[in-house]
N, C-alpha and C positions, 0 to 999 in steps of 0.2 A: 296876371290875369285881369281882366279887363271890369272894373266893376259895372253890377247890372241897376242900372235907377230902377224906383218905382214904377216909373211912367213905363216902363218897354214893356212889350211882351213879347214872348215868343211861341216858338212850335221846336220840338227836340224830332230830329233825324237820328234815325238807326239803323246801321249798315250791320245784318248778320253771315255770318263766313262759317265757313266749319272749322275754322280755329278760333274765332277774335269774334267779339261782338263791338264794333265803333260806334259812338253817339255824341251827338253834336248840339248843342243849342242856338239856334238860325234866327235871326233878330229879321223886324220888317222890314230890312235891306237886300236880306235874303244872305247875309251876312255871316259865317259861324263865328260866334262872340267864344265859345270855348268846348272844347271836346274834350273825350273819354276814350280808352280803351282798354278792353277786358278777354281775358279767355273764355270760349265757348268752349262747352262740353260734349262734343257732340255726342260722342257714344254711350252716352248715359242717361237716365230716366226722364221722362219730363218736365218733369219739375225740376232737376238741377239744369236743366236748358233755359229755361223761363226764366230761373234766378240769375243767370247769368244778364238776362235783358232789366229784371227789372235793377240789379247791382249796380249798371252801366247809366239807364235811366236815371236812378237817385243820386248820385254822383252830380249829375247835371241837376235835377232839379232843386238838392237842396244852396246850389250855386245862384237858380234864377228867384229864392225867396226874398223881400227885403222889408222887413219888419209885418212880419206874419201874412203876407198877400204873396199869393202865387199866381205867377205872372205864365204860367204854360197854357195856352189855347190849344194844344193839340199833340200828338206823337203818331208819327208817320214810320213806317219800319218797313224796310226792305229785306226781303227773307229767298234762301236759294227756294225754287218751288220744286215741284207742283207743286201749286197754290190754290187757295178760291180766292181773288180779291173782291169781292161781293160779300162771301160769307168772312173772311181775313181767317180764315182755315187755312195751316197747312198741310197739306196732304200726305206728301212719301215725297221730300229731296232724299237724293242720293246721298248726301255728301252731311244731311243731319237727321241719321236713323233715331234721333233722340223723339222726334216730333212724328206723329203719325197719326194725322185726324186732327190736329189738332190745336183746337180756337184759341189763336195765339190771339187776334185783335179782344175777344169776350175778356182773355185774362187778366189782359193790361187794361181796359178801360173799368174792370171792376175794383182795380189795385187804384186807379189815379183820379177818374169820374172824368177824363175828357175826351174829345175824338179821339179815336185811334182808325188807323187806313196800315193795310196790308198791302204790299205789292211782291215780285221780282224785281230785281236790282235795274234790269237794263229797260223797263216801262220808269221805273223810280230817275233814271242815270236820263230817260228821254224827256219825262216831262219838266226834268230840272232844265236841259237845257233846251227847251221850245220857251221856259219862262224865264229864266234869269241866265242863260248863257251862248251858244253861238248862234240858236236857234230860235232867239229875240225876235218879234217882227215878223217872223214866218208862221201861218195858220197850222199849216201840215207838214208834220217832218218823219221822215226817217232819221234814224238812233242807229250806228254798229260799236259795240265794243269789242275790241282784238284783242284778247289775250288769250289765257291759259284753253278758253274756249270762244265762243260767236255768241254772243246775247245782240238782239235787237230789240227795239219797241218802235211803234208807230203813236205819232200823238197826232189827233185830226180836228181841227177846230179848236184846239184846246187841250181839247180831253187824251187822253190812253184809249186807243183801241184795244179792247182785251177780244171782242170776239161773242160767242155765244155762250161756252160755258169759262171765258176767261183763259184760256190755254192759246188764243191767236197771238201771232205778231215770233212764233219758234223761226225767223230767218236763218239763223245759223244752220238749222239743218234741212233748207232745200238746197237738192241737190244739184248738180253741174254735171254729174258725170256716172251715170249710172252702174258702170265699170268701175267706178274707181274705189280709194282705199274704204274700207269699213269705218263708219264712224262709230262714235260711242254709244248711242242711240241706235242701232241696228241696221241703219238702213246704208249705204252704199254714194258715195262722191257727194257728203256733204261739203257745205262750205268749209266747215268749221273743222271736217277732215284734212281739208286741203290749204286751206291758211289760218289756221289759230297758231300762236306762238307754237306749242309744242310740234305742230305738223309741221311748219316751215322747218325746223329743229330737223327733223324725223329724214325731209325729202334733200337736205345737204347730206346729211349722213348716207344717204343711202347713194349719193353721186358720190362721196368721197369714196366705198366702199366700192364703187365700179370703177374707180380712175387712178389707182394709186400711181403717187407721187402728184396729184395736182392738188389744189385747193390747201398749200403750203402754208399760208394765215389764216385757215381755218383751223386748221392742225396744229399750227405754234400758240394760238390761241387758247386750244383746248389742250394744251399739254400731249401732246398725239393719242390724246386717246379721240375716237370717233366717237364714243356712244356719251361725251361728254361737251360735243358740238351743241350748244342751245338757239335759241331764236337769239339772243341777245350776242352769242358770239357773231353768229352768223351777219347781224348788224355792223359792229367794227370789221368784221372783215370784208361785208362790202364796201363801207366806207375806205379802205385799205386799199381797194382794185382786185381782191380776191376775185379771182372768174367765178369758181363755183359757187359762193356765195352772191356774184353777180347774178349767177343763171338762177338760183334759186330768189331772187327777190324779185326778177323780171316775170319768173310764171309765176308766183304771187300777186302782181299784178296785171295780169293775164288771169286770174281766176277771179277776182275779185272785179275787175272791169265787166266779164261774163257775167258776176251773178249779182251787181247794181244792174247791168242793161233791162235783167229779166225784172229789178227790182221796180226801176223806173216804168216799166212795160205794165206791170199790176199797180202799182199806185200813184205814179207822177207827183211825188210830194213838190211840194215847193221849194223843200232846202234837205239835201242828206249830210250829216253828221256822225264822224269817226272818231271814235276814242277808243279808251285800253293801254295794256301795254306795249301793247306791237305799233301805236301808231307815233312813236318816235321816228320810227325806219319809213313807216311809209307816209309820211307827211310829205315828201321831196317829192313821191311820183302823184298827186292828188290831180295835176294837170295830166299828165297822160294819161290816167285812168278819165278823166271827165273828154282827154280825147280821144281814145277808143270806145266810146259809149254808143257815138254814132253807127259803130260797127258791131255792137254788141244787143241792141234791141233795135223796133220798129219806130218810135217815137222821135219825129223829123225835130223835135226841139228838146232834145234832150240835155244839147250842151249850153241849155239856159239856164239848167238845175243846175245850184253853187255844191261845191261838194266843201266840207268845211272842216276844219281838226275842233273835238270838241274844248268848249272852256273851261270845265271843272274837270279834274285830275283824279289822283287819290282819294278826296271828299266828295267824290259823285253819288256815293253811296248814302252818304249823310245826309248831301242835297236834293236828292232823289225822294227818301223818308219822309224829308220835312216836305218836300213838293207835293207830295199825296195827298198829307192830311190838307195842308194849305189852302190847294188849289180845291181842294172836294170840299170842303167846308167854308170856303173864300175867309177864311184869319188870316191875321197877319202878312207872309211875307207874300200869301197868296193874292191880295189885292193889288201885289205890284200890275 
């Protein structure tokens, strides 16, 4: 581990999950000099939720003390919402029934005396990379993360677009298809229906279940079981020449072409940026989707907007935290 001089300071990122709470200590490079990770409790009281952030916290912070001066300017924490990033209240996530009302920014800044800044992960995962990664140089961007679900954020001038009461920038669930599958959120042909990891999963199964005997390396893959086809299989087996897994990552990008056209159509950012899990797979088609664009919205220059694979990975979440408090309070890594 990296020893911390005197002279630095930093800001700690924390990425919280419904299992894991991650945290990071982000030097004015914008750097994680060294992390943490801990179990989250979700289904239990509020206070064993909060212990778990501030566990994860102390861990790092008594790493950035060095002869009795503490060097932390700030703690930015990324949390599933609904959220109030205003008030740093979380409301009712789904996914941490622990927390319910409840002033998670008031607790941690009475526990530590410095900024603390609330976000969602995918405004945290945008404004890291509008400041310190593919979205450097660019004013206004769009943010997608592909995984397990569709998080977006919009960063404009700098800032996180939150909206009015802080709940704008939900892209994953406009829709494309008002017919189409039910998403999680109630409504009918979201994005995040029709290509998040699990969906892409969801819609080779359901080809392989209409075409027995084809899609043969998706099947040897999965062990013949079908309901064991994942996004990730379905990856090596396009890479393989799998048809079915061909077909299914061609209308992946056929739905995702659709619903940036309408994206660029409402904000014309300057630069849009893809991350997550899923954008392994779809990093190869970034060019056909930025040329079908012209066929997918009104906007006569649309294939001047770069479409870009994000630069922070697995630590987006850490870098995301720390970009909150940072950039809102301009410490540290925030004056890059």
């Amino acid at each position: 581990m990296a020893q911390v001089s005197i002279e630095e300071s930093f800001v700690i990122g924390v990425d919280i999950g419904g299992t894991k709470v991650a945290a990071g200590l982000v030097d004015s490079s914008a750097q994680i000099r060294c992390q943490t990770r801990s179990p989250m409790v979700p289904d239990g009281d509020a206070a064993t939720g909060l212990a778990a952030v501030i566990s994860a916290v102390n861990s790092l912070s008594a790493r950035s003390k060095n002869g009795g001066d503490h060097l932390i300017q700030g703690i930015g924490i990324c949390s599933p919402g609904p959220l109030d990033p205003e008030t740093g209240i979380v409301i009712n996530p789904p996914n941490l029934p622990c927390w319910r009302n409840f002033p998670l920014a008031t607790e941690i800044e009475q526990i530590y005396g410095v900024p603390v800044k609330v976000d969602n992960d995918a405004n945290g995962a945008a404004l890291a990379e509008a400041q310190w990664g593919a979205g450097r140089g660019y004013r206004n961007v769009f943010y997608v993360a592909i995984g397990t679900g569709i998080g977006t954020g919009i960063v404009l001038g700098g800032k996180i677009y939150h909206g009015r009461t802080g709940a704008a920038a939900e892209g994953g669930h406009i829709s494309i298809d008002y017919r189409g599958p039910q998403c999680r959120c109630g409504k009918r042909g979201c994005i995040e229906a029709l290509a998040s990891g699990p969906a892409i999963a969801r819609r080779a199964q359901v080809k392989l279940a209409a075409k027995p005997g084809a899609g043969s390396t998706l099947l040897d893959l999965a062990h013949g079981n079908i309901e064991a086809v994942s996004c990730e299989i379905v990856e090596k087996a396009n890479a393989a020449g799998d048809p079915i897994a061909k077909e299914t990552v061609q209308e992946t990008v056929e739905f995702l072409s659709l619903w940036l056209g309408n994206i660029v159509d409402l904000l014309e950012p300057d630069v849009m940026i893809i991350g997550g899990g899923v954008v392994p797979m779809l990093s190869p088609f970034f060019a056909e989707i930025r040329n079908r664009l012209s066929a997918c919205c009104v906007n006569s220059r649309c294939s001047e907007i770069p479409l870009l694979r994000a630069h922070h990975g697995v630590d987006s979440g850490i870098l995301g935290g720390a970009s909150i408090v940072a950039v809102e309070n301009k410490i540290g890594a925030g004056k890059i």
